[in-house]
C-alpha positions in Angstrom: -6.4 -20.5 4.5 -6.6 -23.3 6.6 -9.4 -24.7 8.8 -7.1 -24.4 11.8 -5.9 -20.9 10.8 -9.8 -19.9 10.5 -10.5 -21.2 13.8 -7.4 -19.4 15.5 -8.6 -16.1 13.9 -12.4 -16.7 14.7 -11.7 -17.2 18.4 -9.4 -14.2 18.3 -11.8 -12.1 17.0 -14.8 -13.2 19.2 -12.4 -12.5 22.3 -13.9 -9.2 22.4 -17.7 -10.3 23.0 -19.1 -9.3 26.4 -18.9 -12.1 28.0 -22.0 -14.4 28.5 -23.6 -12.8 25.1 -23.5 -15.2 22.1 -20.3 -15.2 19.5 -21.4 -13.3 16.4 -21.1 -15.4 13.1 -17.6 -14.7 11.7 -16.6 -13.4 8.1 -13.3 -13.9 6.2 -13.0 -10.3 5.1 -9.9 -11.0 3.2 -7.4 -14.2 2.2 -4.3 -13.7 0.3 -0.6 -15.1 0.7 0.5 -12.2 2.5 -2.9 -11.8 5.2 -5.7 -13.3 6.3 -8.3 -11.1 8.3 -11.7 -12.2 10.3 -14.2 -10.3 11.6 -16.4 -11.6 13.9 -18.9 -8.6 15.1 -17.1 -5.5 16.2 -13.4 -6.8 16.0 -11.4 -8.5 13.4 -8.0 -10.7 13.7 -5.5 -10.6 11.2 -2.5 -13.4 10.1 0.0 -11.7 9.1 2.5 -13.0 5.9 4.5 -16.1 7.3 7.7 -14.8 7.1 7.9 -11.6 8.3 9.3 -10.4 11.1 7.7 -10.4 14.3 9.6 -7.6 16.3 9.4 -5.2 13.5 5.7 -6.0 13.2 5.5 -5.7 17.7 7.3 -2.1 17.0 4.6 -1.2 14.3 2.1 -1.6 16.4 3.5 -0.1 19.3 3.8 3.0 16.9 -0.1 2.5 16.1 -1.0 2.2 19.6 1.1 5.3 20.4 -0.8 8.7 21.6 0.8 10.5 18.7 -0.7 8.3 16.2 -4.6 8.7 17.7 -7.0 9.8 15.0 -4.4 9.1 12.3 -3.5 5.4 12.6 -6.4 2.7 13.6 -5.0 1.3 17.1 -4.7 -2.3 17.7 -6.5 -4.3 20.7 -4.3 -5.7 22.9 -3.8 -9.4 23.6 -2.9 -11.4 26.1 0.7 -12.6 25.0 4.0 -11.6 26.0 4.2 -9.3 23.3 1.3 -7.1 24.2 -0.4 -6.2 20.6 0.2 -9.6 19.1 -0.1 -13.5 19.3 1.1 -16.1 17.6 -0.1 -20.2 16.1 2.2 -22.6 16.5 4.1 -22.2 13.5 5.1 -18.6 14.6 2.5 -16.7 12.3 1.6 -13.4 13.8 -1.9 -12.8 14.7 -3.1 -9.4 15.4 -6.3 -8.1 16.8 -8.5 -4.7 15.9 -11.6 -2.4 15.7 -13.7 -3.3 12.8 -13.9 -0.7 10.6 -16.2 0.4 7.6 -13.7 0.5 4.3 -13.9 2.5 1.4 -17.4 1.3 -0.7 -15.5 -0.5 -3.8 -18.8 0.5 -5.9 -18.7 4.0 -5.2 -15.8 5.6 -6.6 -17.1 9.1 -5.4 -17.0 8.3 -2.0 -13.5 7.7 -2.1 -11.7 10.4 0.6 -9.0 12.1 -1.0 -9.1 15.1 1.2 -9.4 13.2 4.0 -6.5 10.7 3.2 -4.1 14.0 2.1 -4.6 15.4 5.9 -4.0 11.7 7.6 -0.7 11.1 5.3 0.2 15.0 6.8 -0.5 14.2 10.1 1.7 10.9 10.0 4.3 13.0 8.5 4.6 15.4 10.7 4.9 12.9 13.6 8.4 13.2 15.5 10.1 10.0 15.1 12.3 10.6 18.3 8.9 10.8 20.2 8.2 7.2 19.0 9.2 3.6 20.9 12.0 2.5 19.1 13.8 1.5 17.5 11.5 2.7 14.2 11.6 0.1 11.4 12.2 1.2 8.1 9.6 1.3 5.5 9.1 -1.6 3.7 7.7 0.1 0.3 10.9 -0.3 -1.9 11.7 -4.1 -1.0 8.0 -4.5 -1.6 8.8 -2.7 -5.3 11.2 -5.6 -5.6 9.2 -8.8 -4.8 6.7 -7.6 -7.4 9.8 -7.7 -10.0 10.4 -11.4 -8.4 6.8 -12.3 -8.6 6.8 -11.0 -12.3 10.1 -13.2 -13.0 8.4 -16.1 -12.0 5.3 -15.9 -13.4 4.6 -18.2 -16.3 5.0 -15.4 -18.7 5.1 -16.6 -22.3 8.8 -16.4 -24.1 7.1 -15.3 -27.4 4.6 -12.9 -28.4 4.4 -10.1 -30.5 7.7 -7.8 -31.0 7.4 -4.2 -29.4 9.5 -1.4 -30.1 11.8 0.1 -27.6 9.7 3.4 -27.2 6.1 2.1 -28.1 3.3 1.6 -26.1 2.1 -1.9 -25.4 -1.3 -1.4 -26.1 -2.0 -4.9 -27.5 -4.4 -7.3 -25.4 -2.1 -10.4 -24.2 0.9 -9.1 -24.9 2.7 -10.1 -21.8 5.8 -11.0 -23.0 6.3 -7.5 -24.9 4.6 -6.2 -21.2 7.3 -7.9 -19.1 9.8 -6.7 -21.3 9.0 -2.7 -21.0 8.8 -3.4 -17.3 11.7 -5.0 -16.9 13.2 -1.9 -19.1 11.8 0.6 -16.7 12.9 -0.8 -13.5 16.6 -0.8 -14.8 16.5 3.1 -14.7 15.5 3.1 -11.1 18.0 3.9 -8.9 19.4 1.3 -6.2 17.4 3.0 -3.1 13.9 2.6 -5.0 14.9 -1.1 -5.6 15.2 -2.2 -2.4 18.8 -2.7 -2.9 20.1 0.6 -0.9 19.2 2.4 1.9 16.8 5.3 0.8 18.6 8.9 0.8 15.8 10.6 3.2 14.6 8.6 6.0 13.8 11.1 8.2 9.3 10.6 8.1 7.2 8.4 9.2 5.5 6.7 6.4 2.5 4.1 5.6 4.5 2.7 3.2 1.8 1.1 0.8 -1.1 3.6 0.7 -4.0 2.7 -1.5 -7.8 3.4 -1.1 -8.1 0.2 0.9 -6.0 1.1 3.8 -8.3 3.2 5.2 -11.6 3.0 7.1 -14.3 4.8 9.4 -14.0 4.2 13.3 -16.7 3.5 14.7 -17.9 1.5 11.3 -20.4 3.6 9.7 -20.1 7.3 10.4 -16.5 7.6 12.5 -13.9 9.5 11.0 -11.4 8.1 8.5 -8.2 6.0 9.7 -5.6 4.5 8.5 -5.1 0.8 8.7 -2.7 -1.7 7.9 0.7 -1.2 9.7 3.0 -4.2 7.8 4.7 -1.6 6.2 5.0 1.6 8.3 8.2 3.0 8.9 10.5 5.7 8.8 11.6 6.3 5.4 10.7 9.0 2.5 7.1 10.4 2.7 6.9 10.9 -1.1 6.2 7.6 -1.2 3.1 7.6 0.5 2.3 10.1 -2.2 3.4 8.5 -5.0 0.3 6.4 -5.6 -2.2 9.0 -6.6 0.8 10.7 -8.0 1.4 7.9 -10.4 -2.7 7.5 -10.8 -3.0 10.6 -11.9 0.1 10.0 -14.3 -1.5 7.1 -16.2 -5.0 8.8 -16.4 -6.5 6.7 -14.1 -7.0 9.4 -11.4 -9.1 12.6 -12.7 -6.6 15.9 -12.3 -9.3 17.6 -10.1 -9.0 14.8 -7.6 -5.4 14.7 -7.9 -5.4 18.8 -7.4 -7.8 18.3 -4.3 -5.5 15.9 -3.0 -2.3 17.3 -3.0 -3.9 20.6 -1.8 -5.2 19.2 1.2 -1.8 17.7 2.0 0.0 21.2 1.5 -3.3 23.0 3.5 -1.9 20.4 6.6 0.9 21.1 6.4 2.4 18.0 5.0 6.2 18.2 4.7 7.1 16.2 1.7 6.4 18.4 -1.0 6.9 22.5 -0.5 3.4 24.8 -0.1 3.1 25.9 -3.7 4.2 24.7 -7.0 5.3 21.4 -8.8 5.8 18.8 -6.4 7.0 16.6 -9.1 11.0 16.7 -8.3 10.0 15.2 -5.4 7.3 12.5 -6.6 8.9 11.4 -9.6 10.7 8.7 -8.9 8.9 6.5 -6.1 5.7 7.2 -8.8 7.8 5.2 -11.6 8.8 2.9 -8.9 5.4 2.0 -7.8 4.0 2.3 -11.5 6.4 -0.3 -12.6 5.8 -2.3 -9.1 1.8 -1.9 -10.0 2.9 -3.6 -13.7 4.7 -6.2 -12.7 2.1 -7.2 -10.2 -0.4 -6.8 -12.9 1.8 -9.2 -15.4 1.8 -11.4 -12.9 -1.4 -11.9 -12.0 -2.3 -11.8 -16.0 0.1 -14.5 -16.8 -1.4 -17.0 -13.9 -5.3 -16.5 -14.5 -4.3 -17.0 -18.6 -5.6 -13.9 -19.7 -5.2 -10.8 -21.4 -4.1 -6.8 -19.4 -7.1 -4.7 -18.7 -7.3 -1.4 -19.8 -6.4 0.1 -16.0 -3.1 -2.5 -16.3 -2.8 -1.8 -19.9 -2.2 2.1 -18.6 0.6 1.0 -15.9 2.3 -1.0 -18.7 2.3 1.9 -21.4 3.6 4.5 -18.2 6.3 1.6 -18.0 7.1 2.0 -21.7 7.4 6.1 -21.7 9.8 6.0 -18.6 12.6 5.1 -21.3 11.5 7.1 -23.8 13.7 10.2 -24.8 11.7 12.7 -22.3 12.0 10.3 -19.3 8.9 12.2 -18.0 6.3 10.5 -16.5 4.1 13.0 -14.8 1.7 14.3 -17.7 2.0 17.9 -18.6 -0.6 20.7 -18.4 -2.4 22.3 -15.8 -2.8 20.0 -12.5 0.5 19.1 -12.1 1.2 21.3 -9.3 
């Protein structure tokens, strides 16, 4: 991030302080390629990734600032631009302003709200998409599938390592190339839509479109109820794939099956469309869970290959869930009870 970039955010941020009271220190919450977010007091500015779009992102947030969304999707703060909910530098970067929230503590894996995110993803799924300004953007969770697969691609990946067999687990520590390889196997059997390279076959929900633990927050910080945040890639599309993360969590292992059983029956008790009341949901999870398995691998890989070291046992997991997607069962979903 640069200096100037800082500065735009900081002064974006403190745009909200009562006016004659002094600017609160400001704090970069967050600094990767694809975002950069500030929070000074009780409001944090966001740059969003250079080249996206900035009338899909103005009709994102005019979805999150619509009544229909409220107590389901954080609302933005308005600004004073032409577009309404965002601003932009110089170069044309968006900048976005909102309520600071309190996010999920990182340390404390039991506080994570499974429940609670199962009723917001039902509540955003049940919203009417004619009801919505328009026109609705899609979902940008499959082309985001397929950048990771770039990423991976370019990633300074070693050309030789140790051999793997078509069907075994890559279990060895450092074994990217034999990684990359049951990666690049798995995303082959995806079909075009889950690629990015076709529209998707249902595109009738509204959907977060990369739901994770760290999209959510309480407003007001500390003791508000649970929102979700983080609108870059909301749109209509298939709602399984706001699922599809804990789905594929709970896949690998890395998500216990009570959680995963709480989960999906708080969806279902809120009446969340995308899977039926009662049981397996897995027809309809399977395949954006191996798509975001294999996008979670690549990413993994990727990162792996850069910082020079070996796959942790989390990434490990993703890696070996890559590998079984071409074995002879083609199942990825474990079996046993807490499946459905």
């Amino acid at each position: 991030m640069t200096t100037s970039l800082r500065d735009r955010l900081a002064a974006l941020s403190a745009t909200a302080t009562r006016e004659g009271a002094p600017a609160p220190s400001c704090e970069v919450l967050a600094d990767r390629p694809d975002g950069t977010v500030v929070r000074s007091g009780r409001t944090v500015a966001k740059a969003h990734a250079p080249d996206g779009d900035p009338r899909a992102l103005a009709a994102r947030l005019r979805i999150a600032a619509h009544p229909l969304l409220h107590g389901i999707l954080l609302p933005p703060l308005p600004v004073t631009a032409p577009d309404g909910y965002l601003t932009r530098t110089e170069e044309g970067r968006a900048l976005t302003r909102w309520p600071y929230g309190s996010p999920v503590p990182p340390d404390d894996p039991d506080a994570a709200p499974w429940e609670d995110t199962a009723r917001l993803l039902a509540g955003l799924h049940r919203v009417d998409l004619r009801q919505l300004p328009g026109p609705v953007p899609p979902m940008r969770g499959p082309a985001k599938a397929a950048r990771a697969l770039a990423r991976l691609r370019t990633a300074p990946v070693p050309s030789n390592g140790p051999a793997s067999g078509r069907h075994a687990p890559v279990t060895a520590a450092g074994a990217l190339p034999a990684a990359a390889a049951a990666v690049e196997r798995a995303w082959a059997t995806l079909p075009p839509w889950a690629r990015g390279e076709a529209p998707p076959p249902r595109t009738g929900t509204l959907c977060h479109g990369d739901l994770h633990l760290g999209q959510l927050v309480r407003h007001p910080a500390g003791d508000g109820p649970w929102l979700l945040i983080d609108i870059d890639d909301l749109g209509r599309g298939d709602g399984a794939w706001d699922l599809a993360r804990p789905a594929a969590w709970f896949a690998t292992g890395l998500l216990a099956p009570d959680l995963w059983t709480r989960f999906l029956a708080a969806y279902r008790a809120a009446g969340g469309p995308v899977v039926g009341p009662d049981g397996d949901p897995w027809p309809d999870l399977d395949l954006p869970a191996r798509t975001l398995t294999v996008q979670t691998a690549a990413l993994a890989i990727a990162k792996a290959a850069t910082a020079d070291r070996s796959l942790d046992d989390a990434e490990t997991a993703f890696v070996d869930a890559c590998a079984r997607m071409t074995s002879p069962a083609q199942q990825l979903a474990p079996a046993g009870p807490g499946v459905g």
